[in-house]
Each structure stands twice: as C-alpha cells, then as structure tokens.
C-alpha positions, 0 to 999 in steps of 0.5 A: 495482455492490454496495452497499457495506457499513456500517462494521459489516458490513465490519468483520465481513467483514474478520475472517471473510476474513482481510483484518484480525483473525487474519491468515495472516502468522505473528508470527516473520515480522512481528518478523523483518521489523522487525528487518530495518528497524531495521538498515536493511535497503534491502528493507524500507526500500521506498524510504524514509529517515527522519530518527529512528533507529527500534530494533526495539522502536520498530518494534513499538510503533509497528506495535502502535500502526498496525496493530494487531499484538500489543504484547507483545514477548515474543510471538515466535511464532504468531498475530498481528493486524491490528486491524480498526477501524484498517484501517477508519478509515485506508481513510476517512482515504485517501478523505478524501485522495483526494476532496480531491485528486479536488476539486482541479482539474487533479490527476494521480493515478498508481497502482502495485502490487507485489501483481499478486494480491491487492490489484491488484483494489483499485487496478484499481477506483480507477482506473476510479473517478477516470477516470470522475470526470474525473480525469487519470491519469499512466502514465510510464516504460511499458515501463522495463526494469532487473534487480534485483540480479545475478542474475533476469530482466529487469523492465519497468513495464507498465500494466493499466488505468492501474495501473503494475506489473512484469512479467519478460517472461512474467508480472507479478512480486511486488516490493517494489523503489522503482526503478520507482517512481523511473524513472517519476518521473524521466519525469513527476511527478504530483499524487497517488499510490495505492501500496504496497510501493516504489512507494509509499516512492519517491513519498513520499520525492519529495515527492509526497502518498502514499496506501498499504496495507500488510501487518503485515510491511511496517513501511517504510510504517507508519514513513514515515507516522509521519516525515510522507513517507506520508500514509495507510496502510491496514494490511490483508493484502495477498495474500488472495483477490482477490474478498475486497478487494470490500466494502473497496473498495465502502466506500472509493469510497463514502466518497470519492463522499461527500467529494467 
C-alpha cells in the first residue's frame, strides 16, 4: 500500500483535486440547498429531526463555521469553498471514533453510501480495513426493494464488499433516501456506522454512533452533527474523481491504525 501523505501534502493534494479549497459545487447551489433545509424540505433533511428551528442564515453560519464554505450571505453566486484544514481535522476526529469503536471488543460496524462514484472507494477501503482487523461488519436487509416516490424504477440494498448501496435493477443509483437505511435496521442494529447522505441521517437519528462525509450542499449532516445525532463529519466533495479520495483515505486508516 502507499504511504500516506503528511498532514501538509494532503492538504495540498485536496485543493489541487478539488477534493476541498474552490470546489466544483457553485455557491446559488449550496444557498439553495439550505434554504430547502430551513423549510424543512424531507430530502435535505436526510433522514434527520432537529429539536432547534434552523433559519437560512443559521444554516450558513453554521456551514461557514463546518465546512468552510464563504460566510457572506451577500455572496450568492459563483465560487464557493471547502476549507481544507476542516476536512482534515474532522477525517482525524472520524479515526479518533473509528479506532475507539475498532478497540471495543465485539463492535459491529455497517457501512453504506449514496455515491456508488465518487466516495464508494473510501468506504470500499474501510471495510476491508476493519475486516482485516478483526471486525464484525452487519450487512441487513440485502436485497430490500421499495420506490421512491410515485414514479421511477424499483431500488434494492445490495452489498459490494460489505458496503450497503441501491441499485434499480440495471445500475447502482445516486440517492440521498433515509428508507434503506431504516429497512436495514429494522433487521439488525449495529455498534457503529460509517455513512453519508440518508444513510447516515437515518442512523444517527436511531441512536446509533454515526461517522459521515458530506459535500458543502448537504447541510443535514452538518446540522445533526451540530444537534449531537452525528458524531463526526468530513465535509469534502463528494463526487470527484475516485482515484482523488486515495491520499485522504491512506491518511485516514493511518490515523486510526495509529489510535488503536
């Protein structure tokens, strides 16, 4: 395996991939998207509840203060940011949660992702990381089928490497949906999950100790990490290149082989 990178080089490699720094989500976006939150729009709720009423300018605030994106409300189209030192440290706070739970005998991980590009690779390496450490990864609800809304095509949870995801029959699917998420632990609760999107806001609404990335316009996450529901969450773009994700990855399973 590659060496991972220092703190420094990572840094450096996330803005030059986009990962973090200008990224490619434009700001109207981002604004439109929190705007949706503090409505409370169910998509961008991602499976979550909160118990203090969240306005638009809060939203921003507290995405200003997570993610790194620009403060300035007046700032409403063009560029917008992901600050790079945040991604960082909160890919070590998530290593700091994920080898305390890796210590923990008998710990049951799931893992799950909306992105089947993108940031699959991420969560495809960490569950061969804790397999290989000994861990016990929960794979329920194989196979659950449901439609979204009215209209589409039929989705299933399916399972590549132990990574929960949807698929409609002839491709895996993008989704932000919290219903998988609640089918599989309808089945089986773990310990411990490693998420994004509804995924990851239906198990930290159950209770259950939630790790997260998240992109600039996926402000749910942010929030329940704000609320307590989420207990970490990398804000990073979510849908570069794959191969991009290597040097974050190698730095994350690092940090946790380090804590453990």
């Amino acid at each position: 395996m590659t060496k991972a990178p220092t703190r420094d080089e990572l840094i450096e490699q996330l803005v030059r991939t986009q990962v973090a720094g200008d990224v490619a989500t434009p700001r109207d976006n981002n604004l439109d998207h929190y705007r949706s939150l503090a409505v409370g729009d169910p998509h961008y709720l991602l499976g979550l509840t909160f118990e203090s009423t969240w306005s638009y300018r809060d939203v921003l605030a507290l995405m200003a203060k997570s993610a790194g994106v620009i403060a300035d409300p007046e700032h409403r189209y063009g560029q917008d940011t992901i600050d790079p030192e945040r991604t960082v440290a909160a890919t070590e706070a998530m290593g700091d949660r994920i080898a305390a739970a890796l210590s923990r005998p008998g710990s049951r991980f799931t893992l799950a992702t909306g992105h089947p590009t993108g940031i699959m690779v991420i969560h495809l390496a960490l569950a061969r990381f804790l397999a290989a450490h000994g861990a016990t990864l929960v794979t329920p609800a194989e196979g659950w089928m449901y439609q979204p809304g009215s209209y589409g095509r039929r989705r299933r949870i399916r399972y590549i490497e132990d990574v929960a995801l949807l698929d409609d029959g002839g491709a895996l699917v993008h989704t932000h949906d919290a219903a998988p998420m609640r089918a599989m632990l309808a089945e089986e609760r773990p310990d411990f999950v490693i998420a994004d999107h509804g995924w990851a806001g239906a198990a930290g609404e159950a209770g259950i100790e939630t790790v997260a990335f998240a992109d600039s316009n996926d402000p749910g996450l942010f929030v329940g990490e704000a609320e307590g529901k989420i207990a970490v969450t990398v804000p990073l773009d979510d849908n570069v290149l794959p191969r991009y994700y290597g040097p974050l990855t190698r730095y994350l399973l690092a940090w946790i082989t380090a804590g453990l």
